[in-house]
C-alpha positions as YAML, in Angstrom:
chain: A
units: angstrom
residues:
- id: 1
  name: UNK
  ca: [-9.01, -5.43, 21.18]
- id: 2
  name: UNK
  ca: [-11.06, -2.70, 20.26]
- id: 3
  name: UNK
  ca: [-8.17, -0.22, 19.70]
- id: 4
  name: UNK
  ca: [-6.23, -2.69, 17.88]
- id: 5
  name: UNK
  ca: [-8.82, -3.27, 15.22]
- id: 6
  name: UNK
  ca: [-8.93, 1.17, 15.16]
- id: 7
  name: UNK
  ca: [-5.22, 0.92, 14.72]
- id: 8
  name: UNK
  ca: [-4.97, -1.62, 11.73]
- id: 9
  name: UNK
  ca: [-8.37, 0.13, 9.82]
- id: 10
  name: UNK
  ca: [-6.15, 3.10, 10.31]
- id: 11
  name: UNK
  ca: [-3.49, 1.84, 8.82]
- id: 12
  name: UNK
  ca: [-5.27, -0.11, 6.06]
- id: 13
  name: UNK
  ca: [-7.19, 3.30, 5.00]
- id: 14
  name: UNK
  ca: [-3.55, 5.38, 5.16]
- id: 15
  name: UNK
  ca: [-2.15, 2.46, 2.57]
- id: 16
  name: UNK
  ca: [-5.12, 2.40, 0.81]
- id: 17
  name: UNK
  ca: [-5.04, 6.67, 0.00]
- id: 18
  name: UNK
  ca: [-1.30, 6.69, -0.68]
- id: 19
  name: UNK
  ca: [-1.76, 4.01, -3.21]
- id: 20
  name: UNK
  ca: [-4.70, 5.93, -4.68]
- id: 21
  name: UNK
  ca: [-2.74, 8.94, -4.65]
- id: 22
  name: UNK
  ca: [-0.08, 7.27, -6.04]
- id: 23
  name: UNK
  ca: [-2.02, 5.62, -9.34]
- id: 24
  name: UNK
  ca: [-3.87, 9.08, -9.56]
- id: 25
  name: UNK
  ca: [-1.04, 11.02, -9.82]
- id: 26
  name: UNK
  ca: [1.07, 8.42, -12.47]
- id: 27
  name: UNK
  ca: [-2.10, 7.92, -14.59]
- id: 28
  name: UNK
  ca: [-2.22, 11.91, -14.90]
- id: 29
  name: UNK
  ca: [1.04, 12.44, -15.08]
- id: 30
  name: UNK
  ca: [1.54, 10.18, -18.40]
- id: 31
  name: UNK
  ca: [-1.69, 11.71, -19.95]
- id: 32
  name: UNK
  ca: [-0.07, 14.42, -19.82]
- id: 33
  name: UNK
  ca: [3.22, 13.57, -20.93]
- id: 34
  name: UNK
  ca: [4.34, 14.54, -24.40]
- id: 35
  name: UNK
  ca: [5.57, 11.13, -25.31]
- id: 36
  name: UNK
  ca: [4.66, 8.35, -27.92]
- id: 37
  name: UNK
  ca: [1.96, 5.35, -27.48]
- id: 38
  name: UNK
  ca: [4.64, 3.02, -27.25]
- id: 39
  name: UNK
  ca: [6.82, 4.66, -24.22]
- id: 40
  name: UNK
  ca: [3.51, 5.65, -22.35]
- id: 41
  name: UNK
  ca: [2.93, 1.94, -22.43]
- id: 42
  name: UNK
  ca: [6.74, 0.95, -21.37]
- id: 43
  name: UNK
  ca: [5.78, 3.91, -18.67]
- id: 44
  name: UNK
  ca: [3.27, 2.67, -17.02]
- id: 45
  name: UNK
  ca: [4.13, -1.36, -17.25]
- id: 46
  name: UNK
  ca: [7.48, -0.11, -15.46]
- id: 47
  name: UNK
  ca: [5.51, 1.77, -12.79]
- id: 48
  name: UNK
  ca: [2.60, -1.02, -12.45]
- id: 49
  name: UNK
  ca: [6.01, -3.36, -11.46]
- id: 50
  name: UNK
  ca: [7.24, -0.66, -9.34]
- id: 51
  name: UNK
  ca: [3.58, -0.18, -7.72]
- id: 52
  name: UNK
  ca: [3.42, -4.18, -7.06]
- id: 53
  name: UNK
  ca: [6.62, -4.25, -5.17]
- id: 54
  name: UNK
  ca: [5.70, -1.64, -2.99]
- id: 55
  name: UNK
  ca: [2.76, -3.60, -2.52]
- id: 56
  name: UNK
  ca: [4.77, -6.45, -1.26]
- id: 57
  name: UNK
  ca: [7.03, -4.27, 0.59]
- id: 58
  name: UNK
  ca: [4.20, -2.95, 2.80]
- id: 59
  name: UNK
  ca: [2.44, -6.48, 3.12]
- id: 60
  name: UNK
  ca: [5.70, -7.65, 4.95]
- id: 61
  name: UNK
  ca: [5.85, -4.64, 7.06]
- id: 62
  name: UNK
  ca: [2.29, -4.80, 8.06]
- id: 63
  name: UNK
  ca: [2.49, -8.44, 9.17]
- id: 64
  name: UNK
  ca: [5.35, -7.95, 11.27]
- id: 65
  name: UNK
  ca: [3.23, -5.40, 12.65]
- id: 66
  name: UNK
  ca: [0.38, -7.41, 13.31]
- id: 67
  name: UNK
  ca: [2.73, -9.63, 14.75]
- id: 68
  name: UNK
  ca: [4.21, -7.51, 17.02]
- id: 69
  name: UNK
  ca: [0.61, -6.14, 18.29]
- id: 70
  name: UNK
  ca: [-0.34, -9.55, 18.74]
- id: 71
  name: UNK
  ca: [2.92, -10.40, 20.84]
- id: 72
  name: UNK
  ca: [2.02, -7.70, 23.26]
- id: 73
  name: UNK
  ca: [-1.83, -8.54, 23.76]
- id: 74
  name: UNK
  ca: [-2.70, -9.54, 27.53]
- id: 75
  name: UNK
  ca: [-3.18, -13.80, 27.36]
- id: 76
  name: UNK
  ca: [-6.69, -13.66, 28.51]
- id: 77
  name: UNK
  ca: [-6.95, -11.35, 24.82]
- id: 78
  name: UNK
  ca: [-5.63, -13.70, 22.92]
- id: 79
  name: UNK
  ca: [-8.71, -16.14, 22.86]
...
């Protein structure tokens, strides 16, 4: 039980940096960006809806993940 709990904090702090990295990165990358108000705003609306699908897309993976762990537990681990 233990290990699974290690193994989904693990996971849960890997998504958690990438998505950090990733809104790190896109918020310096349009500061520095020679381009007008109104783009940078189209810019980063288009990458907040890119950002929130990923979101979804790793949501779904991670709870057939869970659900796979959980399949493989030992009965008496279930409880």
């Amino acid at each position: 039980m233990d290990q699974e709990q290690n193994q989904t904090s693990c996971i849960s702090g890997t998504v958690f940096s990438f998505l950090t990295g990733v809104l790190i990165g896109g918020a310096l990358g349009l500061l520095f960006a020679p381009v007008a108000g109104k783009e940078a705003r189209e810019a980063i609306a288009n990458k907040y809806d890119e950002l929130k699908e990923m979101i979804k897309k790793l949501e779904e993976k991670l709870s057939k993940q869970e659900k796979k762990v959980t399949a493989y537990r030992p009965e008496e681990e279930k409880e």
